[in-house]
C-alpha positions in Angstrom: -13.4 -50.2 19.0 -15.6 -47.4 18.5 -13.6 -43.6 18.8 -15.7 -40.8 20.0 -15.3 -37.4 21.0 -16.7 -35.3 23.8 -16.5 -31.3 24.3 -17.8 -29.3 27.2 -18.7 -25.8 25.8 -18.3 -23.1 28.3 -19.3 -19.9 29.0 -18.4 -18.0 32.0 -19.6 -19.4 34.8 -21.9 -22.3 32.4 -21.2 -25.3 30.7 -23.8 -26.4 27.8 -25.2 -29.3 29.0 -27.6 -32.2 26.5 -30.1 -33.3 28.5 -30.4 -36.9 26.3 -34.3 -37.4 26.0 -35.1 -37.8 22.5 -33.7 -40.5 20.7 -35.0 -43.9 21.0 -33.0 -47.1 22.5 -30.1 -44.4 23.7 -28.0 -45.7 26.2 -27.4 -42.7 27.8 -31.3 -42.0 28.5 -32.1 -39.2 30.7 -28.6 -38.9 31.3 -26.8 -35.2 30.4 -24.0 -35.6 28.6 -21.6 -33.0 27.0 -21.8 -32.8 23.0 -20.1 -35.2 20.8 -20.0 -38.4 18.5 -18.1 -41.0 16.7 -15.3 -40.4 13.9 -16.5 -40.9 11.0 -13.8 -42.3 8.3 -10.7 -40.2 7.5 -11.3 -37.6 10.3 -9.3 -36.2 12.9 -10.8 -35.9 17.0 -10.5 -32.0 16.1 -12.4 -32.4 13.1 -14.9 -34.5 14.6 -15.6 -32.8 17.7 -16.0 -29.7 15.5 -18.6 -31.4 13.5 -20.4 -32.9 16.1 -20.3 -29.8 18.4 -22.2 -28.2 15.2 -24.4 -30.5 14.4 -26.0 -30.9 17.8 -25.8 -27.4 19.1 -25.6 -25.0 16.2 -22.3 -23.4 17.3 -18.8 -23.7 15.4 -15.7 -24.2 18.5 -12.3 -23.2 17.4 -9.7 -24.3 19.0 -11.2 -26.9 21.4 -8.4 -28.4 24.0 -8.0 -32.0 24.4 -7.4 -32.5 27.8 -7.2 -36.6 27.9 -8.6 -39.8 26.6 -10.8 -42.2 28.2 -11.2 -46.0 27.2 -14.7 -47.7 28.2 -14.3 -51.5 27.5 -17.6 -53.1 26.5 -19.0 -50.1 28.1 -22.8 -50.7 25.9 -22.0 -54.3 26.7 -20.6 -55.3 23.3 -18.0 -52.3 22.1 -15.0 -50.5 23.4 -15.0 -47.3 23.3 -12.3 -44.4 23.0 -13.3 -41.1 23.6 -11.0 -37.8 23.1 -12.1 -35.5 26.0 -12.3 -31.5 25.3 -13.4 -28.1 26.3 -13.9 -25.1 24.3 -14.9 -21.3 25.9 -14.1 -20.1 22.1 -17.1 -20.7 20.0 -19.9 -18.3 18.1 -23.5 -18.9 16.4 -27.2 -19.8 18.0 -27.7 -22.9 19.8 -30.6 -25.2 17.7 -33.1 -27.5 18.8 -30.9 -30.3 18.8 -31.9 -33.8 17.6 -30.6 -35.7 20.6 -31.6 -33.9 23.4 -32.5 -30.6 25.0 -30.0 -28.2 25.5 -29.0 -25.9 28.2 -26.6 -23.7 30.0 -25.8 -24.9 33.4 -24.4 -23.2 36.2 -20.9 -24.6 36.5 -22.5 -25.0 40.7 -25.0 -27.1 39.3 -23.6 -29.5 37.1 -23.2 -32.4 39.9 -26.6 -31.9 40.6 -27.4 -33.3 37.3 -28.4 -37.0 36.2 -24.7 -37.9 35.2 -23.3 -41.4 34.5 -21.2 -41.8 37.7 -17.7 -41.7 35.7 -18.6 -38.4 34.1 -18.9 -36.9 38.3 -14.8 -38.2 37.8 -13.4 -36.9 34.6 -15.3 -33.7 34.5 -12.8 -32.7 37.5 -10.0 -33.5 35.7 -10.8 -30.8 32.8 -10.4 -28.0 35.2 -6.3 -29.3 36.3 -3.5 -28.6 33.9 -2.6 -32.5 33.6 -3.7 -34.8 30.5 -4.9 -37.5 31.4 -5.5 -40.8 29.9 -8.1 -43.0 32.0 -10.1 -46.1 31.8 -13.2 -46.4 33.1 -15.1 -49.9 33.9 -19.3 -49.9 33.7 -20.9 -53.1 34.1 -24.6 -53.0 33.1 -24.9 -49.1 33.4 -23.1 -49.7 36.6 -19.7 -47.9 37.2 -17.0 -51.3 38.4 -13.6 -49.9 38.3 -11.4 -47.0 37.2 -7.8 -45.8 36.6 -6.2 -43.0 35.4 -2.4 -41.6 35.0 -1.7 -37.9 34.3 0.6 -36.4 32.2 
């Protein structure tokens, strides 16, 4: 099982959005994603979606909020995944030219208008309650099948 994290930055009435268009054989293509990456060994989520929230975007988060956890069986055909799901509206620095994708702020109006796997149009909805949540969600080639969730 690989274990990921995933942080939506926000800022007022925007969330900073990766348009993913850069990297070659990337499953999530043309898709926009929030920021965020796999654990590497003998970190924490926190630590990890700190890092990876730097490394692609140029900002430092403090005190990101984990609002649930999402398991995607076989979800690039061969690998679970787990991914810790968080926010952040506390952050400072410049944004960079990120390696993955092109960055931008999106009006929080807009962000169902974008290219979005069709699980993300679920979960994202579930950041703005005051439940956690722990969900799985079922993609069959790219395709969403099937998901559950319980809150908490």
């Amino acid at each position: 099982m690989k274990i990921s994290t995933l942080c939506y930055i926000r800022n007022r009435h925007q969330t900073l959005m990766l348009h993913r268009i850069k990297k070659k054989n990337d499953i999530h293509q043309d898709k926009w994603n929030g920021l965020g990456g796999k654990l590497i060994t003998g970190e924490s989520p926190e630590e990890c979606v700190k890092r990876e929230v730097l490394e692609e975007s140029g900002l430092i988060v403090k005190g990101p909020k984990l609002h649930g956890i999402i398991t995607f069986p076989k979800f690039d055909g061969f690998d679970d995944w787990l991914v810790f799901v968080y926010s952040s509206d506390n952050f400072e620095g410049e944004l960079i030219d990120s390696d993955e994708g092109r960055l931008e702020w999106i009006d929080d109006s807009k962000l169902f208008d974008l290219n979005l796997w069709e699980g993300d149009r679920i979960f994202m909805k579930w950041i703005n309650q005051d439940k956690f949540f722990s969900a799985k969600f079922i993609y069959k080639r790219k395709i969403l099948r099937d998901h559950k969730v319980v809150f908490y």
